[in-house]
ZATI-36476 format. One record per residue (C-alpha): residue number from 1; residue in one letter; x, y, z. Coordinates in nm, 4 decimals. Each point is the difference from the previous one (the first is absolute). Example, Ala and Ser with C-alpha at 12.3 -4.5 7.8 and 13.67 -1.06 7.14 Angstrom:
REM residues 2
1 A 1.2300 -0.4500 0.7800
2 S 0.1370 0.3440 -0.0660
REM end
This chain:
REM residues 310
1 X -1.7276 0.9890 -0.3755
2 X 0.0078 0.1506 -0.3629
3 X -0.0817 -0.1715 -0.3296
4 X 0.2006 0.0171 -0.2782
5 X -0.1349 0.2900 -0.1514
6 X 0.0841 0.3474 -0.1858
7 X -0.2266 0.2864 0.1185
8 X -0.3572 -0.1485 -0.0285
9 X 0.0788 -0.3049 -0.2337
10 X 0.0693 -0.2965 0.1882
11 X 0.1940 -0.2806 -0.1426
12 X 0.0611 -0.2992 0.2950
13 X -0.1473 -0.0466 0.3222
14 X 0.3054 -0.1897 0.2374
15 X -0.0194 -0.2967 0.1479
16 X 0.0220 0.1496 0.3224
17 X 0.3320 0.1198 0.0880
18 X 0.3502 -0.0594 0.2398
19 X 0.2102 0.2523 0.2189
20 X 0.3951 -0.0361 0.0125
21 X 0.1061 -0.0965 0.3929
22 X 0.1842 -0.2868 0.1225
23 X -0.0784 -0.3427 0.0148
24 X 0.0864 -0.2073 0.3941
25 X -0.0828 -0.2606 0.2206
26 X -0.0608 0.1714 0.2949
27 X 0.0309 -0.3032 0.2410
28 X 0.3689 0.0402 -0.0932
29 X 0.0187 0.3455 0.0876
30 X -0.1815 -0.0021 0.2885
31 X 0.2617 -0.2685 0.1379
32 X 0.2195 0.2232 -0.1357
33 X -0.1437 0.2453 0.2971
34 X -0.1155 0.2682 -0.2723
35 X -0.2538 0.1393 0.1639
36 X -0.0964 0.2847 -0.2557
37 X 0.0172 0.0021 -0.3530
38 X 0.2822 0.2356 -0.1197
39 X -0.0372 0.3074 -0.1697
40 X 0.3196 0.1189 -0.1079
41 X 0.3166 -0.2262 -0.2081
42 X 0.1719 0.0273 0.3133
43 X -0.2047 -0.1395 0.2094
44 X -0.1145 -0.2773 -0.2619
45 X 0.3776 -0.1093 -0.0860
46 X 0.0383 -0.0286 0.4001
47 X -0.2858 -0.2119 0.0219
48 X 0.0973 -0.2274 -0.2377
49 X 0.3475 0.0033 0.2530
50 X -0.2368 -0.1136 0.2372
51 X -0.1099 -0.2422 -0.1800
52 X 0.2878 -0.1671 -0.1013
53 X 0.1291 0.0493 0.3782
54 X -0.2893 -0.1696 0.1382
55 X -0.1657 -0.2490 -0.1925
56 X 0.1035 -0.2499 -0.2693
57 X -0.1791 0.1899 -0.3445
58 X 0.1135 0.1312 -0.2612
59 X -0.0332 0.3714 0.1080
60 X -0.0316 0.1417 -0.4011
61 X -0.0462 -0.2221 -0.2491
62 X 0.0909 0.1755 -0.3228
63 X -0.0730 -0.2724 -0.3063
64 X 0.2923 0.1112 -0.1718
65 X 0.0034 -0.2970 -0.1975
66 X -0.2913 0.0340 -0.1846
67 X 0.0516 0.4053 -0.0993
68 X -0.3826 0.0932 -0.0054
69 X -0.0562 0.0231 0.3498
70 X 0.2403 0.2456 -0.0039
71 X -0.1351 0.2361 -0.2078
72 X -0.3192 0.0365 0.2585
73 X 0.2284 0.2467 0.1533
74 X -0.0191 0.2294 -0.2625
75 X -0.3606 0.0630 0.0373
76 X 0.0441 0.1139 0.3476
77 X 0.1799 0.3240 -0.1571
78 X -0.2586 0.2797 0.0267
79 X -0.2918 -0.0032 0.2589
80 X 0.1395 -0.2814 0.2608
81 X 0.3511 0.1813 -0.0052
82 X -0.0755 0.3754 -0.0353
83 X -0.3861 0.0610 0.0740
84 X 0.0021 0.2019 -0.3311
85 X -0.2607 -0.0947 -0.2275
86 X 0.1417 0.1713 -0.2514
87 X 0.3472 -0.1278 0.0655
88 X 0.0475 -0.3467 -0.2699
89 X -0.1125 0.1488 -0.2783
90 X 0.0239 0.3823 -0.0136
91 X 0.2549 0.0687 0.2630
92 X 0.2485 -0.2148 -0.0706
93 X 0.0112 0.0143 -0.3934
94 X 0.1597 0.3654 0.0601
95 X 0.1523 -0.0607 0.3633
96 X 0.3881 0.0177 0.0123
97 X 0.1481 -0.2926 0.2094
98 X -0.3068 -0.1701 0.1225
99 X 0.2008 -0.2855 0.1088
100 X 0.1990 0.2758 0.2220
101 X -0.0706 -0.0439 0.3954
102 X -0.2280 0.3065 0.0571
103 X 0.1076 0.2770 0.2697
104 X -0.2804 0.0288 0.2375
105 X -0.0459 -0.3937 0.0508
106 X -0.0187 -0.3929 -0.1059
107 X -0.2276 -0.0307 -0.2937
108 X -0.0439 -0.0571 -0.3130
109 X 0.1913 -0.2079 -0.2370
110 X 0.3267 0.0419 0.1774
111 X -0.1744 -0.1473 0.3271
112 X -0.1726 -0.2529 -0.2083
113 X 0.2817 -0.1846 -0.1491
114 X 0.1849 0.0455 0.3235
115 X -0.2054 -0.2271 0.1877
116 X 0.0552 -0.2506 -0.3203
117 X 0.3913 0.0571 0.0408
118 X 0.0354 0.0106 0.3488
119 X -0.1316 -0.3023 0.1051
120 X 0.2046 -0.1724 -0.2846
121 X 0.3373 0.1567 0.1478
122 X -0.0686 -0.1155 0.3627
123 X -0.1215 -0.3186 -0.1200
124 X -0.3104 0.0094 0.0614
125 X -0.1428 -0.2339 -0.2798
126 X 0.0450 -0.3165 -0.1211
127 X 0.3485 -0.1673 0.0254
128 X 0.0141 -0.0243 -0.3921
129 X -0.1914 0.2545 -0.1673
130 X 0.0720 -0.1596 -0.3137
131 X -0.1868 -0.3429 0.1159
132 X -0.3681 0.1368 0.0755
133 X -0.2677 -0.1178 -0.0868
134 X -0.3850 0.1874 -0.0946
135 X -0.2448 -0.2823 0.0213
136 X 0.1264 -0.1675 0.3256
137 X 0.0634 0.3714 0.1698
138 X -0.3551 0.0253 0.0073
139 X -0.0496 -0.3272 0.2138
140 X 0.3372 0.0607 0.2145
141 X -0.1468 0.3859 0.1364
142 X -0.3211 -0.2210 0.1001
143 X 0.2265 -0.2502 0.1851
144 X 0.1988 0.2621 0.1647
145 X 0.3032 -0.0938 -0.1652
146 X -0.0259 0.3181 -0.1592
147 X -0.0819 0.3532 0.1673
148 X -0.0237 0.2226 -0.2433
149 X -0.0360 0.1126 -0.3603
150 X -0.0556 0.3266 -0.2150
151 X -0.3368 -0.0486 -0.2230
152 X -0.2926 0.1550 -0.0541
153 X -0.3545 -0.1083 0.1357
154 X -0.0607 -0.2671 -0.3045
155 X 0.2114 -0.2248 0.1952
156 X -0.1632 -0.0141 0.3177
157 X -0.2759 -0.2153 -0.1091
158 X 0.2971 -0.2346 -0.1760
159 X 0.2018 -0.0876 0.3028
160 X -0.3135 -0.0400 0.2310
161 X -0.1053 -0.2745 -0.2236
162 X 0.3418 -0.1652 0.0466
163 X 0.0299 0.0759 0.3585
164 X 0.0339 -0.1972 0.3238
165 X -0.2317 0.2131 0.1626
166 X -0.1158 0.2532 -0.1933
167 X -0.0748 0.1834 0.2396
168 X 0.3850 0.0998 0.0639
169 X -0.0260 0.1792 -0.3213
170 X 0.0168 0.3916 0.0457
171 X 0.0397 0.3256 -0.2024
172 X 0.1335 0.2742 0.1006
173 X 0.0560 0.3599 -0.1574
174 X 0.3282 0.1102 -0.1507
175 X 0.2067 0.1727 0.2876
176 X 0.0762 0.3264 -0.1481
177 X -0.1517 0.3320 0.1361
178 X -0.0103 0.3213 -0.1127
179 X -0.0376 0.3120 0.2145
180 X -0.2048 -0.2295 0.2235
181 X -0.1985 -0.1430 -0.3070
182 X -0.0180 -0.4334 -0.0711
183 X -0.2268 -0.0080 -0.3591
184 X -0.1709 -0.3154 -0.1282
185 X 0.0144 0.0146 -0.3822
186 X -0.2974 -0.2043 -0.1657
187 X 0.0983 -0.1506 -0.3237
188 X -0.2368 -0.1144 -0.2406
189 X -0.0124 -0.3233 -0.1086
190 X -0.0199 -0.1521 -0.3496
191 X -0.3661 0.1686 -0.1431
192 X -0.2669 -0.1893 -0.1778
193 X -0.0950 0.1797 -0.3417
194 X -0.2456 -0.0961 -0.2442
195 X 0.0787 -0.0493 -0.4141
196 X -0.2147 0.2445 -0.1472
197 X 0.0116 -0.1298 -0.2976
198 X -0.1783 -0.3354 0.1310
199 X -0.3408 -0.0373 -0.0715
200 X -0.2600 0.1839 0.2244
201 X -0.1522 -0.3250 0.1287
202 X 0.3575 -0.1030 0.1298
203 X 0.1100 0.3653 0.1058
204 X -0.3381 -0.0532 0.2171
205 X 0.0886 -0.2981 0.1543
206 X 0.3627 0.1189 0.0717
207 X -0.1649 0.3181 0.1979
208 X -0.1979 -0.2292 0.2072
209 X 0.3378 -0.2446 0.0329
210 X 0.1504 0.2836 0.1392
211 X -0.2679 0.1428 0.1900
212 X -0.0061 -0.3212 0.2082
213 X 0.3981 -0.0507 0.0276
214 X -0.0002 0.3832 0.1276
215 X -0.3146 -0.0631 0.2698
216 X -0.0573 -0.3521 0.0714
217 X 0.2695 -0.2264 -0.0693
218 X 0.2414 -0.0830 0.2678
219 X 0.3278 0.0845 -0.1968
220 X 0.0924 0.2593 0.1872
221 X -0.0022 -0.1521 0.2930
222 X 0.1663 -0.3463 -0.0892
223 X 0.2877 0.2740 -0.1559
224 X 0.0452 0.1792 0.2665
225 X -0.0626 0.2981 -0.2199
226 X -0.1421 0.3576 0.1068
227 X -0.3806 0.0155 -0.1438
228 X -0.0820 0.1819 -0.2567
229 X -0.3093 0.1327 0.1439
230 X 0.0327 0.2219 0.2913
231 X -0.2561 -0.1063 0.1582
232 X 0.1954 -0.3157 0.0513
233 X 0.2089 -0.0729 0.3201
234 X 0.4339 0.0244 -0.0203
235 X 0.1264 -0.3549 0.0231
236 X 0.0520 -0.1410 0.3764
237 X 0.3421 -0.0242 -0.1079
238 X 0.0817 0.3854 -0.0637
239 X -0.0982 0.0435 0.3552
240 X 0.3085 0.1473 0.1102
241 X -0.0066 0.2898 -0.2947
242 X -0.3469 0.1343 0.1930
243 X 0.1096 0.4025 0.0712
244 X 0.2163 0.0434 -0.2759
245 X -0.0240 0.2452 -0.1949
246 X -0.1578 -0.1533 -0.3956
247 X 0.1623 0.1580 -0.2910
248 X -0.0305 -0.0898 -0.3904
249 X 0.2321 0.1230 -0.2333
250 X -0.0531 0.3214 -0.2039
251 X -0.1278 -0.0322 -0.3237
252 X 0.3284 0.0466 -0.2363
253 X 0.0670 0.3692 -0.1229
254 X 0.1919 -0.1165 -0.2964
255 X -0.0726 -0.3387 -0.0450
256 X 0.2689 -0.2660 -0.0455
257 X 0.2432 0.2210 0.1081
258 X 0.1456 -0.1810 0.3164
259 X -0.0340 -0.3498 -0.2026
260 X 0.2118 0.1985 -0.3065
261 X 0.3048 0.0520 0.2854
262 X -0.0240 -0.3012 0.1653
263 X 0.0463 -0.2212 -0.3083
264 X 0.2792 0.2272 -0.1103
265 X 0.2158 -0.0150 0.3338
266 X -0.1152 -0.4067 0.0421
267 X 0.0242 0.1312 0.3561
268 X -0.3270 -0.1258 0.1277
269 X 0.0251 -0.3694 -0.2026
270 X -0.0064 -0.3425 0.2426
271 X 0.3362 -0.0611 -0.1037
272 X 0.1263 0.3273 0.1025
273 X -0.1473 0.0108 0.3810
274 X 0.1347 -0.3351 0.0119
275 X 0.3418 0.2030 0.0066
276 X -0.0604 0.1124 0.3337
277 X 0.0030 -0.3345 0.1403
278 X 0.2869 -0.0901 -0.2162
279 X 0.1551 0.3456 0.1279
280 X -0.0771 -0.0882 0.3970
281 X 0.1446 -0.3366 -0.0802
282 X 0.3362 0.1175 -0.1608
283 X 0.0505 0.2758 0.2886
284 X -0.0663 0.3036 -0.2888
285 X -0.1398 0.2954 0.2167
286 X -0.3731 0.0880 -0.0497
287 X 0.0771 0.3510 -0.0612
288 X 0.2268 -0.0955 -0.2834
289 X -0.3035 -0.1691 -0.1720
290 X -0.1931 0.2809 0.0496
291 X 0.2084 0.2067 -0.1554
292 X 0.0393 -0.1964 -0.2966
293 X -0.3980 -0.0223 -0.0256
294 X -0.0200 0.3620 0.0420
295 X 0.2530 0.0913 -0.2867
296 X -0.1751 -0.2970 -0.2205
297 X -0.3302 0.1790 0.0422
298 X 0.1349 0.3516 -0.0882
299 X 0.1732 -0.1304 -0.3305
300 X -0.3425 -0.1402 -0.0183
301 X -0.1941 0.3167 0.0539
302 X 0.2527 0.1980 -0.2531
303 X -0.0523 -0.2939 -0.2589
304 X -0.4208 0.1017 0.0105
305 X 0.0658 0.3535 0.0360
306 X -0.1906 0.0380 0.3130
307 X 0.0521 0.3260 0.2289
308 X 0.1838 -0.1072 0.2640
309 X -0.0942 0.1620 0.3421
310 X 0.1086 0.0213 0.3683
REM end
């Protein structure tokens, strides 16, 4: 994993770091008779069918309610849904329609929000959307009550502590594949950084702080976080991301440039991916939100005076 650094100066060491997937009990799923994890939105909106066919969970628990949760689906745009490090931020700045369904297959973020909207329209979630709840999710996916639920690695550790048996806790990779290609993204976490204005004595003792949080302490592992140091072993829990393929994102070519678009079409905000649910609910076809992202993020793209590219 990288520090926070530019060229050789290095400015925060993370706390470890997380990787986008999905969050499930796989007790529930396994009654289910899932058998293998999918890795397409096909087949992971007809296992949640399956689910709802054959057991008494909640197949996808969205957290609508509470409006953060749903803006963990945003940062599976980019590695998880196109196996393009570059993709996030210095593809899509400049891409026309990225919210388009591509030609040659299901990924990206056309397949991304799909599985969001899908299950939503065949009502696959919660019976009330509007009536969830954040804190007591994380004890009802232990229970079983719950099956399923889109977040990244932090919240492993989280619901395991809450759980039944925590042992029914799994994590599984985000089912999108391209040209025969699952990627595991690694995320940083929040970094430590030293005041360097402090005085040396403390700047000292905050080196060897971190030293030991980086090498001995056990906050990684009561986090569920990936180590810092490589010589460090991958959570138990990421177990099922072993043979993917691990990606980091590109270093930005113009920096701030994808942030500059997004905040100008308020296409990637909580509130607005909490229109696809609203959207599913209401019976408005996906492909007419799309659309409507699409020409949001164009206006948006004109507005910055970006080239705008195939």
């Amino acid at each position: 994993m990288n520090a926070n650094c530019d060229g050789d100066t290095v400015y925060g060491i993370p706390n470890g770091g997380n990787t986008p997937g999905i969050l499930i009990n796989k007790n529930v799923w396994a009654e289910a008779g899932i058998t293998e994890y999918p890795t397409t939105p096909e087949e992971f909106v007809e296992d949640l069918q399956l689910i709802k066919d054959n057991t008494d969970a909640i197949p996808l628990y969205t957290n609508f309610a509470d409006g953060w949760p749903l803006g963990q689906w945003t940062g599976y745009i980019g590695i998880p849904s196109n196996a393009d490090p570059d993709y996030a931020e210095n593809i899509m700045p400049h891409k026309q329609n990225p919210f388009a369904k591509p030609d040659d297959g299901m990924y990206g973020p056309y397949a991304l929000f799909y599985m969001l909207y899908e299950p939503v329209a065949r009502g696959l979630v919660e019976e009330d959307p509007a009536s969830t709840d954040w804190e007591s999710s994380k004890a009802r996916i232990g229970s079983g009550e719950i099956a399923t639920m889109v977040l990244q690695s932090w919240a492993i550790n989280q619901c395991k502590d809450l759980a039944e048996d925590p042992d029914a806790i799994d994590y599984i990779p985000m089912p999108i594949t391209v040209n025969g290609v699952q990627a595991l993204l690694v995320n940083s976490n929040y970094c430590y950084g030293i005041n360097n204005q402090s005085s040396a004595d403390n700047q000292l003792a905050s080196m060897v702080y971190v030293k030991w949080l980086i090498e001995e302490s056990p906050i990684m592992a009561d986090e569920g976080n990936i180590p810092e140091r490589k010589d460090q072993p991958v959570p138990d829990s990421l177990a099922n991301f072993d043979g993917l393929e691990m990606m980091t994102n590109a270093k930005e070519v113009e920096p701030g440039l994808k942030n500059e678009v997004a905040n100008e079409s308020e296409v990637l905000t909580d509130a607005n991916v909490a229109k696809v649910v609203e959207g599913a609910l209401s019976g408005t076809p996906f492909d007419d939100i799309m659309n409507e992202w699409n020409e949001r993020w164009t206006e948006a793209q004109e507005y910055v005076g970006v080239e705008i590219t195939e």
